[in-house]
C-alpha positions as CSV (number, residue, x, y, z in Angstrom):
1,X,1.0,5.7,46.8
2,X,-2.1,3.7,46.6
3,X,-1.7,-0.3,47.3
4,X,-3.4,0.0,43.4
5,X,-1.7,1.3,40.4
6,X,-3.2,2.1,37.1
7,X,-1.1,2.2,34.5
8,X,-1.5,4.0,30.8
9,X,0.3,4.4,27.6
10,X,0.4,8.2,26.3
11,X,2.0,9.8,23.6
12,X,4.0,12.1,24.9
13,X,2.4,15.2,23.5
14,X,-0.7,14.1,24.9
15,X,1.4,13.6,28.2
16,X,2.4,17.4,28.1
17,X,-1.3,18.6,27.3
18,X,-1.8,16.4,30.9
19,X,0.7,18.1,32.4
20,X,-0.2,21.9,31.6
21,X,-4.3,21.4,32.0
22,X,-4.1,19.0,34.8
23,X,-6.4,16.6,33.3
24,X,-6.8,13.6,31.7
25,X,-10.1,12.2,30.0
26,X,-10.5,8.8,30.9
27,X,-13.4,7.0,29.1
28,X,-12.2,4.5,26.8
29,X,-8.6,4.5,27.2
30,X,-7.0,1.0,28.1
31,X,-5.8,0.6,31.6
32,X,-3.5,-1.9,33.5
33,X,-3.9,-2.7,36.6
34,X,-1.0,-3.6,39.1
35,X,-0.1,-4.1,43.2
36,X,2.1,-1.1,43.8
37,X,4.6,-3.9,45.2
38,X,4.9,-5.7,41.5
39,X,7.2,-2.2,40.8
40,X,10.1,-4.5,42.7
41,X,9.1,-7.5,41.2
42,X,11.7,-8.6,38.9
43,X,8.8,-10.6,36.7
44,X,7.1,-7.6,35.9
45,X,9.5,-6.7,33.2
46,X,8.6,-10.1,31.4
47,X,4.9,-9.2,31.3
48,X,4.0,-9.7,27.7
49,X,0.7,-10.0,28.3
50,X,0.3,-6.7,30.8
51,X,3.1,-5.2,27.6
52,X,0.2,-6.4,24.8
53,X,-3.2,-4.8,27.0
54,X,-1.3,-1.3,27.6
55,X,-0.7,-1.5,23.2
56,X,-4.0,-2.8,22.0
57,X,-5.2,1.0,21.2
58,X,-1.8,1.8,19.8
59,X,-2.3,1.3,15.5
60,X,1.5,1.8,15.4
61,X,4.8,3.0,17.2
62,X,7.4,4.3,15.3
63,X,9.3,5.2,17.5
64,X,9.7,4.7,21.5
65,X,10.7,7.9,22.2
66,X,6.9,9.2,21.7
67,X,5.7,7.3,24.5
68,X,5.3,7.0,28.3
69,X,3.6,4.9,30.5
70,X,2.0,6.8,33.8
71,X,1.2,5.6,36.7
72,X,-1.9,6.7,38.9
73,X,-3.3,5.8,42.3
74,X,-6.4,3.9,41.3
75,X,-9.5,5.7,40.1
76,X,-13.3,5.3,40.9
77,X,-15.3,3.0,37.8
78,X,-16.6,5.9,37.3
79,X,-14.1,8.5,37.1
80,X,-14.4,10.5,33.6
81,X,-11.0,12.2,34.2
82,X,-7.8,12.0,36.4
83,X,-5.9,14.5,37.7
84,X,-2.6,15.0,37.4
85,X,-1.7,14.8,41.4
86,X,-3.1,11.3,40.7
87,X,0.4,10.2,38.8
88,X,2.9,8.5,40.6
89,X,5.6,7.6,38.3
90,X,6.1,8.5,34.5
91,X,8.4,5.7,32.6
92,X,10.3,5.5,29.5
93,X,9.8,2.7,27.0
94,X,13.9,2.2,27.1
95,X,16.9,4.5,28.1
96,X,17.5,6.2,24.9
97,X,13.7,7.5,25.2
98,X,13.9,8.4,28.6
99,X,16.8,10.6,27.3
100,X,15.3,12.3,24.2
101,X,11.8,12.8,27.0
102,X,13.5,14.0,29.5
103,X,14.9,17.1,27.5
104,X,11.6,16.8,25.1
105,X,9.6,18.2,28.1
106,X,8.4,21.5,28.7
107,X,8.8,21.2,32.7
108,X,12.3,19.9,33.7
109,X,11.1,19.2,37.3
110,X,9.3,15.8,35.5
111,X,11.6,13.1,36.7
112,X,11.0,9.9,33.9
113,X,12.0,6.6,35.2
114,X,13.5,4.0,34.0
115,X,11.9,1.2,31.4
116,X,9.5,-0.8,33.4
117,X,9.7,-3.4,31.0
118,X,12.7,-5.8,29.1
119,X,13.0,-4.3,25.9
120,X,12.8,-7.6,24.5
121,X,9.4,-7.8,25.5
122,X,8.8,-4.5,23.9
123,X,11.0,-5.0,20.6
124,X,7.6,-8.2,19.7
125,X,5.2,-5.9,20.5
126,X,7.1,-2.8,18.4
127,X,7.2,-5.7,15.6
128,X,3.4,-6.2,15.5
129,X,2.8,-3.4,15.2
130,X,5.2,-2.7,12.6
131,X,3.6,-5.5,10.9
132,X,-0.1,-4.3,11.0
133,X,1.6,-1.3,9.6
134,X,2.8,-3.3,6.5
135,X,-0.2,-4.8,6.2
136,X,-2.3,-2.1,6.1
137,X,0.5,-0.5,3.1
138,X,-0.1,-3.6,1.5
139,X,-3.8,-3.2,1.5
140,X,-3.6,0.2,0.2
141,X,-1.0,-0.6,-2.5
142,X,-3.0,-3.0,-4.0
143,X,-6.1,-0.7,-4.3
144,X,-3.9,2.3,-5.7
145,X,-1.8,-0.2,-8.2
146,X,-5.4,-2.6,-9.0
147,X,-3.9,-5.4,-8.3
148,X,-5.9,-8.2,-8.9
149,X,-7.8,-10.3,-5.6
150,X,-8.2,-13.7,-5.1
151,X,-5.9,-16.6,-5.9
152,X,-2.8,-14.6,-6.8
153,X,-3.5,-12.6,-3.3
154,X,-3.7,-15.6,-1.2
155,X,-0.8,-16.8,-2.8
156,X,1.2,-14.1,-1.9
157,X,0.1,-14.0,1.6
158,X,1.0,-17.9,1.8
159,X,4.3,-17.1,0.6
160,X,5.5,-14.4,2.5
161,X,3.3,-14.8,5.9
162,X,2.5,-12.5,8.9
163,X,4.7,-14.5,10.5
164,X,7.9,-13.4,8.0
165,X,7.2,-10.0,8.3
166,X,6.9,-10.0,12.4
167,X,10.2,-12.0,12.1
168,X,12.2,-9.4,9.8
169,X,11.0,-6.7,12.0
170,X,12.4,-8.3,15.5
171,X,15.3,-9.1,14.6
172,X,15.9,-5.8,12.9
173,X,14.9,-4.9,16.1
174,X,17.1,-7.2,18.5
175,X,20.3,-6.5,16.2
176,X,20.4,-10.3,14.6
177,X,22.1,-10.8,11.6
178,X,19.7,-10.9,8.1
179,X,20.7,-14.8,7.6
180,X,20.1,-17.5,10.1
181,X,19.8,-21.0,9.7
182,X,16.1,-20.1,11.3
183,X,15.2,-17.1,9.1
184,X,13.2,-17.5,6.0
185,X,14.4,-16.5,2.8
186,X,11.7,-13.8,2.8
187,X,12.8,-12.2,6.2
188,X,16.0,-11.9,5.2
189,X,14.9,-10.8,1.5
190,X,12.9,-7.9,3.9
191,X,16.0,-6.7,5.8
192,X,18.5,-7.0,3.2
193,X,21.2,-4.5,2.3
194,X,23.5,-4.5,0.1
195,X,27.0,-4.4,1.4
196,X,29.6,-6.0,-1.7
197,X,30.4,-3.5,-4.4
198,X,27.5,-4.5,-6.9
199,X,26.9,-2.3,-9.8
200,X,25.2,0.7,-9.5
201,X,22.1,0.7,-11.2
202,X,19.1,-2.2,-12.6
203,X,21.9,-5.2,-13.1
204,X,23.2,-4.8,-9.5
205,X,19.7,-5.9,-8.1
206,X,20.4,-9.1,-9.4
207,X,23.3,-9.8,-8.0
208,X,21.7,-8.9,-5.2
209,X,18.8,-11.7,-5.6
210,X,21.3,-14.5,-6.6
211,X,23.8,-13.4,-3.5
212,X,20.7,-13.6,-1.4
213,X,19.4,-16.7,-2.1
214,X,22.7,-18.5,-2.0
215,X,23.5,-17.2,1.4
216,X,20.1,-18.3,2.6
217,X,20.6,-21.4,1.4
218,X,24.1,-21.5,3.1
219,X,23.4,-20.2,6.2
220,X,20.5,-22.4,6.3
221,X,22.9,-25.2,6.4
222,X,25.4,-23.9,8.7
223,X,25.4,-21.0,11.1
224,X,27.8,-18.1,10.0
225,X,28.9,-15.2,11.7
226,X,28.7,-11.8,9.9
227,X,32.1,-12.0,9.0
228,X,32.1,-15.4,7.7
229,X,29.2,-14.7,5.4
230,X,31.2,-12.0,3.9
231,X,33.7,-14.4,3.3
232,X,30.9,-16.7,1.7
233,X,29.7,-14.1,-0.5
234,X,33.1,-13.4,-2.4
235,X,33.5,-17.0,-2.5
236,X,29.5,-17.3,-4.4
237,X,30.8,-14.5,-6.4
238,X,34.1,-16.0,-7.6
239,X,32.5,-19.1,-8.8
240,X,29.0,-19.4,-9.5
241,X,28.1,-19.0,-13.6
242,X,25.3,-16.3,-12.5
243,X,27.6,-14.0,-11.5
244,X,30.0,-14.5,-14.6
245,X,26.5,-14.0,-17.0
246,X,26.0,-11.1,-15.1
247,X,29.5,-9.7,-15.3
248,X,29.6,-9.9,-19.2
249,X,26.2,-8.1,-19.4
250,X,28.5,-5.3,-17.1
251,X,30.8,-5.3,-19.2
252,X,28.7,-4.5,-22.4
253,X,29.7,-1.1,-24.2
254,X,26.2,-0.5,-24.0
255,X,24.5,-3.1,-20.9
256,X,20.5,-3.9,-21.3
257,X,18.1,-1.1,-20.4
258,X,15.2,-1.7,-18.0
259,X,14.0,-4.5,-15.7
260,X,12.1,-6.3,-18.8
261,X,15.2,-6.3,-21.2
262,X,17.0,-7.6,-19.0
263,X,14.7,-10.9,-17.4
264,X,14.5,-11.4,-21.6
265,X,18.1,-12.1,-21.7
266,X,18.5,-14.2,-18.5
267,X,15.2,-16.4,-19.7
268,X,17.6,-17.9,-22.6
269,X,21.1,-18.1,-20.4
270,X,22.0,-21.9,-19.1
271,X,23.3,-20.9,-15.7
272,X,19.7,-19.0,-15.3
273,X,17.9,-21.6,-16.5
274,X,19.6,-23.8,-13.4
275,X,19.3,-21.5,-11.1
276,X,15.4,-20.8,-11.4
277,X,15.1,-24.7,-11.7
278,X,17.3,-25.1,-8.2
279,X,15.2,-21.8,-6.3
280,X,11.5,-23.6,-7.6
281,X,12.1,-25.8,-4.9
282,X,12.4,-23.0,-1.9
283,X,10.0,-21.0,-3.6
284,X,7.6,-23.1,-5.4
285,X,4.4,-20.8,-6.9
286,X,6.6,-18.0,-7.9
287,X,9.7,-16.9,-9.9
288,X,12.6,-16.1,-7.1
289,X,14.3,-13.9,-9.3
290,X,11.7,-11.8,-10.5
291,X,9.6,-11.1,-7.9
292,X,13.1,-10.0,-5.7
293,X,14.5,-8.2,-8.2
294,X,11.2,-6.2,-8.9
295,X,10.9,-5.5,-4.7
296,X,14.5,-4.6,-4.2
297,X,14.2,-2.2,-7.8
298,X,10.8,-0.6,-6.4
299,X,12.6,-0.3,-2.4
300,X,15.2,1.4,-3.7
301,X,13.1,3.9,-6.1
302,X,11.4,4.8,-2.9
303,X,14.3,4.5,-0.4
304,X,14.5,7.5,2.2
305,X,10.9,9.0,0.5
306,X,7.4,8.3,0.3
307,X,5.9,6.0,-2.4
308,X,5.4,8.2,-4.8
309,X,4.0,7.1,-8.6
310,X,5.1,10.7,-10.3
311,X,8.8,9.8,-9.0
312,X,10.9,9.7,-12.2
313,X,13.6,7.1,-12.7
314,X,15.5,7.3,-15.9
315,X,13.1,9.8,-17.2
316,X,10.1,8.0,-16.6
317,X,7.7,8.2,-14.0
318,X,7.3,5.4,-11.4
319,X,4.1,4.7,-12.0
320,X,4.8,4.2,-16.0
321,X,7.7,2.0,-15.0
322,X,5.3,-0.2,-12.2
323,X,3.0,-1.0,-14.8
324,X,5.2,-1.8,-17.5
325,X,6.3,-4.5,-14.6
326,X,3.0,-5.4,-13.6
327,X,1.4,-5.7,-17.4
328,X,4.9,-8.4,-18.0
329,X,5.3,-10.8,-14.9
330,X,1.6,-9.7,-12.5
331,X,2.0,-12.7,-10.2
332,X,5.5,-11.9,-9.4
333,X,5.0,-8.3,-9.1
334,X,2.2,-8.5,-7.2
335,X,4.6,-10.9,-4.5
336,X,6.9,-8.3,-5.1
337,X,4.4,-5.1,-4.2
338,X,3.5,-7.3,-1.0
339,X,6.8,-7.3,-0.1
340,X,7.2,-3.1,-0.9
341,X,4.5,-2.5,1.6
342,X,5.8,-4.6,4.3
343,X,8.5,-2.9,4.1
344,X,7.7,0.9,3.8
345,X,4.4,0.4,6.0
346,X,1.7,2.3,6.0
347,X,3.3,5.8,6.9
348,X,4.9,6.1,3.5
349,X,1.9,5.2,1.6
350,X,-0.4,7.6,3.5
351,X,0.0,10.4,1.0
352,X,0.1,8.2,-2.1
353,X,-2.9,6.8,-0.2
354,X,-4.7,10.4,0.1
355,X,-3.8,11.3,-3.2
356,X,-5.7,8.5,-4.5
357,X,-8.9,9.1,-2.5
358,X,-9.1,12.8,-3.1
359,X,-10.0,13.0,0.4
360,X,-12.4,15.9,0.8
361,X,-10.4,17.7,3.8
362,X,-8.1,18.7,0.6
363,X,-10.2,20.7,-0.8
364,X,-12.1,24.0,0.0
365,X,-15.3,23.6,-2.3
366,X,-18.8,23.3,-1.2
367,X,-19.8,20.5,1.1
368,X,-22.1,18.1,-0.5
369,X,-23.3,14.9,1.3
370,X,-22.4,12.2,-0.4
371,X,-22.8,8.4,0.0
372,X,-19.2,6.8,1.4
373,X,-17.5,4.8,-1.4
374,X,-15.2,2.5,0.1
């Protein structure tokens, strides 16, 4: 080995296509460079700013186990390719990668090592990434859906920041609970799921909002374990008026039908009333209620699938439904729809994406040159 180490990210198919031609093209491709001795050295694995160079090229990382980092003995400035007797070492991003690799592989005589870096270090990169993944959903969603630019834009981008969403994907990352007394309503809004026994259907979404808020509020206040915010929870249930309203709505031989019937309802009902007066103050350019209740509807119309307009809920398509929403309450929706594609990222709009563009690799018709609209 080389007193010089190069170090590079692959994808690990591209990693296999090294390994059976025996070359690797080099020009372009981000490179670290490290003393062979900073292998042993315990502050390598705390590198965040080694961790962030090896990324940079990355858009997004879905999941670890499609990566490895080589290591080669240092090439010429002018090298164009390497060879594969120049690697060293191959590493996993974390051990249950280096599991799934190692029987991924088409030769079993490839020994991957162990993470070179704390996974901690990896999990705020992963949630970057994640992020500019959101972002660029969010981007697209608004093109697809014509949401309007400008003010109401900005405003949603002040609410919930780039900031919120990197938060809501580390610590989904790291294992920490959705409420902390650190943890914007927003990130927890972004990583919450439901886990009391809420109706099934529209109404239970807004239990969900009001059991959301409250805990943030709470926790806010006072650190709680899991546990004690489940305890919390049927206590905000047993007593707050919110819940009662929203009980006697369940309990209706025939309960409202759709997202618009019932906000109409709740507009007129006291205990509503004080609750949107007492969640202005957390959430001061848009209505709490409305804009989570439309994001946790439109995350669980798309939950496990792609965003998908021709989805039909109730007999009517998703996209008949979104702009029944948007056409009522657009500020909120379109906080809501910022939201959606935070959280589905850019993978699960892709098609909905394509669809849209009627990109030309779709179809099989003559090619004519045309101008690029954007």
């Amino acid at each position: 080995m080389n007193k010089w180490q190069h170090l590079y990210l692959l994808n690990v198919d591209e990693f296999q296509r090294f390994c059976k031609t025996g070359l690797l093209a080099l020009y372009g491709r981000n490179m670290g460079e490290i003393t062979a001795d900073r292998f042993s050295d315990p502050e390598l694995a705390n590198d965040l700013e080694l961790i962030d160079h090896l990324f940079s090229q990355c858009p997004s990382v879905e999941d670890l186990s499609d990566w490895v980092i080589i290591s080669m003995n240092r090439q010429s400035m002018f090298a164009e390719y390497a060879e594969i007797d120049d690697v060293t070492a191959v590493f996993a991003l974390d051990e249950r990668s280096r599991l799934i690799i190692s029987q991924k592989l088409f030769d079993r005589r490839i020994k991957i090592r162990p993470p070179l870096f704390n996974p901690n270090m990896l999990c705020r990169i992963v949630a970057r990434k994640k992020r500019y993944s959101g972002t660029r959903a969010d981007e697209l969603l608004w093109k697809i859906l014509d949401l309007p630019h400008g003010d109401i834009k900005i405003d949603c981008m002040k609410a919930v920041t780039y900031k919120d969403i990197s938060r809501a994907n580390t610590d989904a990352l790291t294992g920490r609970g959705v409420f902390g007394e650190d943890t914007s309503i927003w990130s927890s809004l972004l990583r919450y799921e439901r886990r009391m026994d809420f109706p099934q259907g529209l109404l239970g979404f807004f239990y969900d909002s009001v059991l959301i808020f409250f805990s943030h509020i709470a926790a806010v206040c006072k650190p709680r374990s899991q546990e004690e915010m489940d305890d919390l929870a049927h206590e905000l249930i047993d007593d707050l008026d919110c819940f009662k309203k929203l009980d006697a709505m369940k309990s209706q031989s025939k309960p409202p039908e759709g997202l618009n019937a019932i906000f109409s309802i709740l507009e007129d009902e006291p205990s509503f009333k004080d609750f949107e007066d007492f969640t202005s103050e957390s959430v001061p350019d848009f209505n709490w209620l409305r804009s989570s209740v439309m994001f946790l509807f439109m995350k669980d119309l798309f939950k496990g699938g792609n965003f998908d307009l021709h989805k039909e809920y109730a007999g009517r398509s998703a996209g008949e439904l979104l702009n029944e929403l948007k056409a009522a309450w657009t500020k909120d929706f379109c906080l809501a729809i910022w939201l959606l594609g935070a959280s589905l990222e850019f993978p699960r709009v892709r098609d909905a994406w394509y669809d849209f563009k009627g990109l030309e690799i779709f179809s099989d018709g003559p090619l004519v040159c045309n101008e690029k609209n954007d």
